[in-house]
C-alpha positions as semicolon CSV with decimal commas, in nm:
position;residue;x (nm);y (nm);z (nm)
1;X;-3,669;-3,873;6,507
2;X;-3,994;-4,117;6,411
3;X;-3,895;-4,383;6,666
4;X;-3,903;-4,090;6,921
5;X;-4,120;-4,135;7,228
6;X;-4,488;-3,883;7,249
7;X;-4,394;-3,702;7,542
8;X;-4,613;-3,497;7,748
9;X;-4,416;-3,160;7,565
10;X;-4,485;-3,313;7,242
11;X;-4,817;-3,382;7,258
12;X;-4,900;-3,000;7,381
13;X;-4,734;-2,901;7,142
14;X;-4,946;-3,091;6,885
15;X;-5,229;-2,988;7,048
16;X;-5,172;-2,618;7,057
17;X;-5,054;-2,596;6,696
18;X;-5,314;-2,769;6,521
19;X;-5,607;-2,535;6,731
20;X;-5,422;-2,280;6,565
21;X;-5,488;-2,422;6,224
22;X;-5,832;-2,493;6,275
23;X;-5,907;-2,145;6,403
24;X;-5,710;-1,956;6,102
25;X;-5,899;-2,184;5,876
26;X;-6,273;-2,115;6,071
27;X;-6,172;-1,758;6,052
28;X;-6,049;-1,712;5,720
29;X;-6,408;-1,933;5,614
30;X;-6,597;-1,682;5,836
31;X;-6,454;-1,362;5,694
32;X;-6,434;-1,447;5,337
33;X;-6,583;-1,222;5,063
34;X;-6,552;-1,273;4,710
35;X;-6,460;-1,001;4,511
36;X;-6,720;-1,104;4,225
37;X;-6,992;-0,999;4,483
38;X;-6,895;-0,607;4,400
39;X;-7,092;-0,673;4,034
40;X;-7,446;-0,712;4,040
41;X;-7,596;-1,044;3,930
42;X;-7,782;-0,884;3,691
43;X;-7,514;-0,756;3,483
44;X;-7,247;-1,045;3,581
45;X;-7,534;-1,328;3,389
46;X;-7,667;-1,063;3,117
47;X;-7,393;-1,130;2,786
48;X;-7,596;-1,012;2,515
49;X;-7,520;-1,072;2,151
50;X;-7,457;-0,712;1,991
51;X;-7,485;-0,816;1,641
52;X;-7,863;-0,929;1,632
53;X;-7,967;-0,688;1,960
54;X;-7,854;-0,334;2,129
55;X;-7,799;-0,437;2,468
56;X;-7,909;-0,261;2,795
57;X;-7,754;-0,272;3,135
58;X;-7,852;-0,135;3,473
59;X;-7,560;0,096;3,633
60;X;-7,647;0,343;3,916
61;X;-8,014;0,326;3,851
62;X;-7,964;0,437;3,472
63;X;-7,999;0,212;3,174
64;X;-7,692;0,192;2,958
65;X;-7,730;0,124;2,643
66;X;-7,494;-0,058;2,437
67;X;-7,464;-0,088;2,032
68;X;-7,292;-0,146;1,739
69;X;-7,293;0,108;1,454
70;X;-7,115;-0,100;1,221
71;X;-7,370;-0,359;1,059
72;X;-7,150;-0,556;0,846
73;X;-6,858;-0,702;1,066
74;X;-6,581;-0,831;0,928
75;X;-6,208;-0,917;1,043
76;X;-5,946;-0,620;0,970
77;X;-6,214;-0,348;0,923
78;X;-6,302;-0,101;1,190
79;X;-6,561;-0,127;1,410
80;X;-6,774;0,120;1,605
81;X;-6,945;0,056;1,929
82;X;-7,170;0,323;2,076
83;X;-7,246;0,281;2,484
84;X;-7,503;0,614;2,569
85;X;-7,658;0,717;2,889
86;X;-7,352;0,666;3,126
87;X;-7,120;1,024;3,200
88;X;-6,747;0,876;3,255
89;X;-6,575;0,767;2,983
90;X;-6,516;0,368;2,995
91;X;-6,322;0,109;2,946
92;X;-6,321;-0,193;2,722
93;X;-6,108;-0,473;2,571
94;X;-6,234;-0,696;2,312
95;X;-6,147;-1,122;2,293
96;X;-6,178;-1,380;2,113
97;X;-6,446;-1,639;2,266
98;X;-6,415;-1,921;2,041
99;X;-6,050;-1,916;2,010
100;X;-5,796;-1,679;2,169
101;X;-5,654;-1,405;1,991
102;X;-5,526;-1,198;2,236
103;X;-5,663;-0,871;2,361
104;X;-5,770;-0,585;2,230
105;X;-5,877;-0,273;2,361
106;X;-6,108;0,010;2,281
107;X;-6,058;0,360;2,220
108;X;-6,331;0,556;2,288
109;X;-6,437;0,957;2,252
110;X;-6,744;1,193;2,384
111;X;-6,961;1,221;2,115
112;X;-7,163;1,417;2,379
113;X;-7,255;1,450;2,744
114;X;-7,332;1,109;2,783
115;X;-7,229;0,937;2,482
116;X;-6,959;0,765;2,393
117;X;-6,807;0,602;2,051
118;X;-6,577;0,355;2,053
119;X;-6,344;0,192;1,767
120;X;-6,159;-0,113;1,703
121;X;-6,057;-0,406;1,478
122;X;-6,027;-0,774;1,538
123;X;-5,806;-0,992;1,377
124;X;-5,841;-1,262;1,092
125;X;-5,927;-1,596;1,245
126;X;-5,883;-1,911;1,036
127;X;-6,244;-2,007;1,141
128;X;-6,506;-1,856;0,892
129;X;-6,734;-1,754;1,218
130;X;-6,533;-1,632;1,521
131;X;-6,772;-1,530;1,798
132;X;-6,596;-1,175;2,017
133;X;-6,653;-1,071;2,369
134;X;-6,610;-0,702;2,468
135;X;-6,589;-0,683;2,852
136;X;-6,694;-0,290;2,978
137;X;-6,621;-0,138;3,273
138;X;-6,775;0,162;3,441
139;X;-6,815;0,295;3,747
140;X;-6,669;-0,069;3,903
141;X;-6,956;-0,276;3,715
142;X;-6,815;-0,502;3,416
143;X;-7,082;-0,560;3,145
144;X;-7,028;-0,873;2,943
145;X;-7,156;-0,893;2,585
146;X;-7,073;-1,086;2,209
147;X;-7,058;-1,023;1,883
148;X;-7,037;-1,284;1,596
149;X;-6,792;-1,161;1,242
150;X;-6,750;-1,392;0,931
151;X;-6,496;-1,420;0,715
């Protein structure tokens, strides 16, 4: 088949399949949209460490305020996180930043009409620091912030 002559078929052929590859590519390059996009730069750079700072955000036009009520952290003792001003009730998982430790997530209750109380407890780590990110979403915006716990 390689020693084959280019006929005249052939090379049409060629011809009309790769300007069908270059226009699905232009087109594809034209149309695409990330899905990031959807989360405002301000929030999507803003990761705010919770355990020297409460941390606000900007959703809808409202700040949201975000902060821990437990001052001493520590592994394998519960931990309360308070996020007021926002009214649906939202969602969060906690990591592990400096090592993985899986996921885990946040349960959180109405403490009023637009405050809600979240608690949860992260693992031992053999590190003596181990820095956490909780990742909070509400109303399709994702806040991003850290907290440090030592051994």
């Amino acid at each position: 088949m390689a020693a084959e002559k280019l006929t005249r078929g052939r090379l049409i052929q060629i011809v009309v399949l790769m300007t069908i590859l270059i226009s699905a590519f232009i087109w594809r390059t034209v149309t695409y949209t990330n899905s990031e996009d959807e989360i405002s730069v301000e929030n999507r750079v803003k990761t705010c460490q919770l355990d020297t700072e409460n941390c606000q955000y900007l959703i809808d036009n409202k700040n949201v305020n975000v902060q821990l009520l437990t001052k001493e952290l520590s592994a394998q003792a519960p931990i309360r996180l308070q996020i007021t001003n926002i009214d649906v009730k939202p969602l969060a998982t906690v990591s592990g930043v400096s090592m993985n430790m899986g996921t885990v997530p946040i349960v959180f209750t109405q403490h009023n009409k637009n405050t809600w109380v979240g608690e949860f407890t992260v693992p031992a780590c053999t590190h003596n620091t181990m820095v956490w990110g909780i990742d909070i979403t509400a109303k399709n915006t994702t806040l991003s912030s850290q907290f440090t716990v030592t051994k």
